[in-house]
Every structure is written in structure tokens, then in C-alpha cells.
N, C-alpha and C positions, 0 to 999 in steps of 0.2 A: 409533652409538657416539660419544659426545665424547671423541675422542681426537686428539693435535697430528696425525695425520697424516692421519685423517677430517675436522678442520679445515680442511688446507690444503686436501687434494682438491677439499673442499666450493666453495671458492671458485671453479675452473674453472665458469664456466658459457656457455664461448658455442657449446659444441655444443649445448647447448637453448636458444640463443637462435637459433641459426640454425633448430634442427629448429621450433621456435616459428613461426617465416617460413616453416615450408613448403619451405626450397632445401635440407636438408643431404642432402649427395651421396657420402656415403658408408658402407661394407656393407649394400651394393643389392645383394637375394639373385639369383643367374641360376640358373637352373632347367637348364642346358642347359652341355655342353660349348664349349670356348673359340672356333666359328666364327665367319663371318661374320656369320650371324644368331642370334643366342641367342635364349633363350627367360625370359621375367619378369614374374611372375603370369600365363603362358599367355598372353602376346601375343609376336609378334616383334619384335624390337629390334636394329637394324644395330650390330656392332659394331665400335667405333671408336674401344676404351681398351684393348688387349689386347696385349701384348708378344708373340706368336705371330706373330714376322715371316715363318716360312718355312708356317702354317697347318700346324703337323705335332701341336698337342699332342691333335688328336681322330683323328688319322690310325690307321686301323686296324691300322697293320703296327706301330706301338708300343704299341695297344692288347693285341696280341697276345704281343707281346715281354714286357709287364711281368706277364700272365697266367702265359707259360710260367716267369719266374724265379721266379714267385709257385709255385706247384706246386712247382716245385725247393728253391727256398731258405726259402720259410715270405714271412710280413710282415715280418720284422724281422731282425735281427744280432742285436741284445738285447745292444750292449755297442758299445765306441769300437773306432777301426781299431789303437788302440796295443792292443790287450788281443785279445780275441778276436771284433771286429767287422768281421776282414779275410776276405772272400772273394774264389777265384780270376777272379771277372767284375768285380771292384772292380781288380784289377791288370791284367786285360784292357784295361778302361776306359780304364784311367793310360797304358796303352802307344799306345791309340790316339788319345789327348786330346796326344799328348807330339808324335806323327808331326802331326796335324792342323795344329799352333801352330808346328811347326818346334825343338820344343826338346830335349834331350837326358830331360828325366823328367818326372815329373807326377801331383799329388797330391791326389786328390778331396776335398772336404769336405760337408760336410749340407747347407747352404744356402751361397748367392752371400752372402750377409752376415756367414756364419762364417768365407771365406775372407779377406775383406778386416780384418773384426776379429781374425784368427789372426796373418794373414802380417807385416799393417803392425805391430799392436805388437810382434809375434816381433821384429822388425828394425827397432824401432825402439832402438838400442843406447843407453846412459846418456850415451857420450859421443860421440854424434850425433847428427844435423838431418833431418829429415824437413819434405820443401814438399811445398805441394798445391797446386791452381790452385780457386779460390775457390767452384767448382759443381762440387768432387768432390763423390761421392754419399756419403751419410749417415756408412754403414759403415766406409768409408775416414776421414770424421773422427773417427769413436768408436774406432777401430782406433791413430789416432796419439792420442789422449786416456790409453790405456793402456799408452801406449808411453811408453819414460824419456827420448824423444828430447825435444830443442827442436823446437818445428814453426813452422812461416811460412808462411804462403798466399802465393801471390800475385793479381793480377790475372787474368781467364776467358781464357786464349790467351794472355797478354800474354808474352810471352818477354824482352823489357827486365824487366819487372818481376822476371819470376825470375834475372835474372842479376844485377839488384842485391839479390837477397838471398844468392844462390850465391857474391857476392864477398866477405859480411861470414863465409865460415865457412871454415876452415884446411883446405887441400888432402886434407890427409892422412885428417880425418876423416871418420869414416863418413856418407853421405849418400843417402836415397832420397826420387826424387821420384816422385810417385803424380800420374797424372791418369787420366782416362775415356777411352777412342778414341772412342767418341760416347758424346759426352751425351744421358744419358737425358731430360732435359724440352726442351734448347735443340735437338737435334738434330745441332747442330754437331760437326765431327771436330777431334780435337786434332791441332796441329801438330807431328806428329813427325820432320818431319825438324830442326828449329830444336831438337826436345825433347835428339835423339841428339847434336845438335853442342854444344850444352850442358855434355851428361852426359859426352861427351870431354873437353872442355876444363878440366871440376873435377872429373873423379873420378868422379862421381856414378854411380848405379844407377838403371835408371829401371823403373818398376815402370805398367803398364796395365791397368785395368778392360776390360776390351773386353767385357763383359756385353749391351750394346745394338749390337757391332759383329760379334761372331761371326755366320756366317750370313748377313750382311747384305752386309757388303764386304769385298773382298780378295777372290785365287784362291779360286774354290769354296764362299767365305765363311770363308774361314780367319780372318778379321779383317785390322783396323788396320794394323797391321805387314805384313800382306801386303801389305796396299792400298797401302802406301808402298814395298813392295819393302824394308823394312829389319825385318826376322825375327831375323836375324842380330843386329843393333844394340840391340835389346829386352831389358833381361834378363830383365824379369818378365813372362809372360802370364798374367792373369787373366781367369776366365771363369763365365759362371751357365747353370746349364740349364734355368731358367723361362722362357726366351725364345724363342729359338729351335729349342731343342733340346724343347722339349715336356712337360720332367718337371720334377724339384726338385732344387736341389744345386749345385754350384761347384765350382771347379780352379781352382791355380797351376801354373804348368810356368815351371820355369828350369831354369841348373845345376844340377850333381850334387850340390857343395857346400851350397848353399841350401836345396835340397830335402833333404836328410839333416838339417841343425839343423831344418828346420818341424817334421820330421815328430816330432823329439825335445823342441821348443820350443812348437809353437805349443799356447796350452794350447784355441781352440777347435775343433782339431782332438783333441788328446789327452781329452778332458774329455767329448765330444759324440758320440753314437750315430750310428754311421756312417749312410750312407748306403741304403736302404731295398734289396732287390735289384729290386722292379721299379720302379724311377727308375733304375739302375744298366744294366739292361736296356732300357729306352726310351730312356735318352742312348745308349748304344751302339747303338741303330737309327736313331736321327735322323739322326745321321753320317753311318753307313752311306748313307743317303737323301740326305741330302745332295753327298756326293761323289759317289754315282753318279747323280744328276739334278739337272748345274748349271742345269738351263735350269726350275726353281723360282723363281730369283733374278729371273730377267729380267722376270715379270709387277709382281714388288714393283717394279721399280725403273720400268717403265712407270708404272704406276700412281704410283709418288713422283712422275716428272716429271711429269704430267698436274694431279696434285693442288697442286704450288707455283707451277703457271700460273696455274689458273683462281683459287685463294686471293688469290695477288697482283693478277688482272686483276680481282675482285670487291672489292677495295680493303681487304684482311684486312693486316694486320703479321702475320710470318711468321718475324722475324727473319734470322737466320741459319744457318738449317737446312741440312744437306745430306743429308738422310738423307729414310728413312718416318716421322721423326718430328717431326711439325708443329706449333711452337707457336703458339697465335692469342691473338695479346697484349691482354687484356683491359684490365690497369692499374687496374681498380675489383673489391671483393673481392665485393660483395653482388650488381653487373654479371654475375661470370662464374660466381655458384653460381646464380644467375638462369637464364644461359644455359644451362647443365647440367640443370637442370631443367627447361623448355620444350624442349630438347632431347631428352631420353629421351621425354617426354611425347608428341614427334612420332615416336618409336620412332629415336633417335638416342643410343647412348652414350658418352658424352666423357668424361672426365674436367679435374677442377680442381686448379690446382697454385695454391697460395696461401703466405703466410706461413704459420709460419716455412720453408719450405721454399725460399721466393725473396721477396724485399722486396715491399714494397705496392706500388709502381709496375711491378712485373714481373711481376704475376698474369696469370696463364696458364690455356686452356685446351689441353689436350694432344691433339691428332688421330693418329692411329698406325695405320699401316697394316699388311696382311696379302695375302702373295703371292695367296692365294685368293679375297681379294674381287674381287668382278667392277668391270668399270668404269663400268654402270651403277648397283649400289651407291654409288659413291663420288660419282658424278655426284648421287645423289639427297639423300644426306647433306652436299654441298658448298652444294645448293640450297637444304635445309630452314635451315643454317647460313646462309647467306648471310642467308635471312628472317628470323632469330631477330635474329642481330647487327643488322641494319638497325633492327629493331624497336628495339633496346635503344640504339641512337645509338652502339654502338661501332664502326661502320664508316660511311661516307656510306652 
């Protein structure tokens, strides 16, 4: 149809330029659930793009957990949790998601994306500021875009940066700052104790993604705020259950205050079909699994140390990672969809992070690990990677 909005669209075209070159690397169908080795077009392929840090989302005991609520509850709610989309295993959930995080309440949402697009514009008030640190994730930016706040980035880490924006705004008004506890493509933890002394000094509220940190670090994998010993100091914990937890869905847990306007304010909570009962049942087993088998964590984090030796002694850029999450700094964008490609090809799957996601000189290939790959897996995929990069001149 010639129409202005058939027009515009028409003009994107450099996904069929890329898929034209043969590299585009992305909705690559898997045949196979989330493990070590999946399966695509019936071959095996190591997997190595998969946010399943604790390897629980093929684990039978949640396979079975989402069966039984399924039998119980049906597929669906078939309405929002403000109306008639509340079940008693949705507030089970919130009571055990509240004890996990250390906070007084806690309030499920459909997706890790509804909950940062609910909470941040919920609170983001007409007459206050909301800052971000420049590699928050997506959701959190489109969350303050709908928000009546002023918002200010600053600088990735940079804690001057945020106190020279923290200085241009009146004590009195309201202010939230949102960052990530790790980031999802750099791997890096945010600096929370600089974030807390901050957020005393002006007022402020501090609000954390810990999506990619639950599970991973802190007591038991409580997250971030465990991991720094300051739970207490936090107001806001945010959290996704595609990660670690195995299923689909999201939570904030703060106050009582906070949590009572979301749940009457945020409109993508109010507006959006709750939460499915067997995702609501498989997060409530993950936990479960996780609090009682800390000693899940220690293979992931084996395997992290092992993996930003042999990358850095293979002469890979790695940044400044501290986590399973490894970025191998490409800096050319046709190089690293290159790489991805000759990569799977060798039964290796990576993932590419490219504009606009992070600037042209930041392109990135993502490595990500899972407590249940073995260490010879990771050894094998370190090696086919090492021969790929060399081929391509991005490494000596």
C-alpha cells in the first residue's frame, strides 16, 4: 500500500542488507530448550547467548511446578491483577520475592520490561528528576520518556558526573535514580556504595535493575545490594524472571508506601494481563532451588574466573566485566556479525550487540555463561573463538 507510514517503513532496509551478506544474526530458530547445548536444524550448538545463569529454566522441578499450576489454575488469569487477575500463588510469590530482596512488600508484573516501564514513569512525578547512568537498559529509558519528570543521564559508573547533575536540582524535590546492579552487555557492577552516599546527601531514591544480578551475586544470589551488604540502603529492588529464575515476568519490592501508589498508579501493571500461573509457579520453584542449593552459584562463578583469564591471556578486550557476562569488544559492526556467523557455523552461539544499542566503536560480542556448562564446553568455545577473532584481525 502507498501509504506515509508504508513509505517510511519502506525505507529501513539494512536488515536485508545485512541478511543479503549472509551475517544477520538474528530470530535463529532453537529447536531445543535453554541448555548448554541446544539444538538448530538438528545439529548441536554450544550455548553461549542465554541469560540462564543458574541453568534452571529446562530443570524439571519447574517443569513440573508450571504443569501442576497449569492443571490448577488453567493458561491464563484472562484479566489484570487490579481486576480479577489476582491469584493466591501471585501473593504467595510477592511474599517470597519481598523475604528474598530484604524488603517489606512486592509486586509481580508480566514482564522485566513492564516493570521498569510501570514503576519508573509511575514515579516519575511532574515536579521531579529522574537520572540514569548512560547503559541503563532500554526499558528504564522508555519508562522515564513517559514519565512528567526532567531526566539527566549521566556518565556509566561515573559518580562525579551524577553529583554534578544531583547539585543543579532543589533538595526538597522529588528524585529517582535508576541504574542496573550488573549490566547486562558490559557485565560491570554498579557502584553502590558511592550510589547510597549520594542518595543521603540529596534526598534522593535510589531505584536498581538487578535483573542480570539476581541469582548471580550476593547471599544466595539475593543480588547487588546483598552483595554490597546495603539491602537496607536500597529503596527500590527490581527484578526479571527470564534469567535466572527460568520463567517470564518481573517484580519491584520496596516500601509499603510505594508499593500501594504502583499498584494503584502504575498503568503497566494495571492495564496488562497478569502473570500466567505456571511462570508464577516455576519462579516460586527457582527460589525455592536456589536458597536451598547455594552451592549452584559456585560452578558459574568457577567457570566466570576461568573464562576472563584465558580471554584476556588470548589477547581478547573484555572490558570491564565482573560478572558471567563477557563482553569481547569487536569495534567494527560488519567484523562482529561476521564473527557470529562463523561462530554458530562452528556449532558456537554468541550473540551481537551493535548500534543503536551501544555506539559504533563499542560493538560487542556478548559471551554469557551458565552454572551447568561444563569446563570443557567453555574451553572448546574459548578456542573456536580465539580462531575466529584471529582470523578476522580482531585480536593478534
Amino acid at each position: 500500500m502507498n501509504r506515509p507510514i508504508n513509505n517510511v517503513c519502506a525505507k529501513y532496509t539494512l536488515a536485508d542488507e545485512v541478511k543479503a551478506m549472509g551475517i544477520y544474526p538474528y530470530y535463529r530458530p532453537i529447536e531445543s530448550g535453554q541448555d548448554p547445548v541446544v539444538k538448530m536444524e538438528g545439529k548441536d550448538v554450544l550455548m553461549f547467548g542465554s541469560n540462564s545463569y543458574l541453568g534452571l529454566s529446562d530443570d524439571p522441578r519447574l517443569k513440573e511446578a508450571a504443569i501442576e499450576a497449569i492443571r490448577k489454575y488453567g493458561t491464563s488469569c484472562s484479566g489484570s491483577r487490579f481486576l480479577n487477575g489476582t491469584l493466591d500463588i501471585h501473593l504467595e510469590l510477592e511474599e517470597k520475592l519481598a523475604r528474598l530482596v530484604g524488603k517489606p512488600e512486592a509486586i509481580t508484573y508480566s514482564t522485566g520490561f513492564q516493570v521498569n516501564l510501570g514503576v519508573v514513569s509511575a514515579l516519575g512525578f511532574r515536579d521531579g528528576f529522574i537520572f540514569l547512568d548512560a547503559l541503563d537498559h532500554a526499558c528504564i529509558i522508555d519508562g522515564s520518556r513517559l514519565s512528567f519528570s526532567k531526566v539527566f543521564k549521566f556518565a556509566h559508573n561515573d559518580m562525579k558526573a551524577l553529583e554534578r547533575k544531583l547539585r543543579l536540582v532543589a533538595k526538597r524535590a522529588p528524585k529517582l535514580i535508576v541504574v542496573d546492579g550488573v549490566y547486562s552487555m558490559e557485565g560491570d557492577i554498579a557502584p553502590l556504595p558511592e550510589l547510597v552516599g549520594l542518595c543521603e546527601k540529596y534526598n534522593a531514591t535510589l531505584m536498581v535493575d538487578d535483573a542480570h544480578g539476581l541469582g548471580v551475586v550476593g547471599d544466595h544470589g539475593r543480588g547487588t545490594a546483598s552483595h554490597f551488604g546495603l539491602t537496607d540502603k536500597v529503596d527500590l529492588i527490581m527484578g526479571t524472571f527470564s534469567k535466572s529464575f527460568g520463567s517470564l515476568g518481573g517484580f519491584i519490592a520496596g516500601e509499603h508506601d510505594i508499593m500501594n501508589y504502583l499498584k494503584h498508579n502504575s498503568r503497566s501493571l494495571i492495564f496488562s494481563a497478569s502473570m500466567p500461573p505456571a511462570n508464577v509457579a516455576a519462579v516460586s520453584k527457582a527460589i525455592d532451588i536456589m536458597l536451598s542449593e547455594p552451592e549452584r552459584i559456585q560452578p558459574l562463578w568457577d567457570l566466570t574466573h576461568h573464562a576472563h583469564a584465558e580471554f584476556k591471556a588470548r589477547g581478547f578486550d573484555i572490558g570491564h566485566t565482573q560478572s558471567p557476562i563477557i563482553p569481547l569488544f569487536v569495534r567494527n559492526l560488519e567484523k562482529c556479525l561476521t564473527a557470529v556467523k562463523m561462530a554458530l557455523d562452528e556449532g558456537v552461539f554468541i550473540t551481537p550487540v551493535i548500534p543503536p544499542a551501544v555506539p559504533e566503536d563499542s560493538v560487542i560480542v556478548r559471551f554469557a555463561l551458565m552454572a551447568t556448562h561444563s569446563m570443557e564446553q567453555l574451553d572448546e568455545a574459548i578456542d573456536k573463538l580465539t580462531g575466529i577473532f584471529r582470523k578476522l584481525e580482531i585480536i593478534p
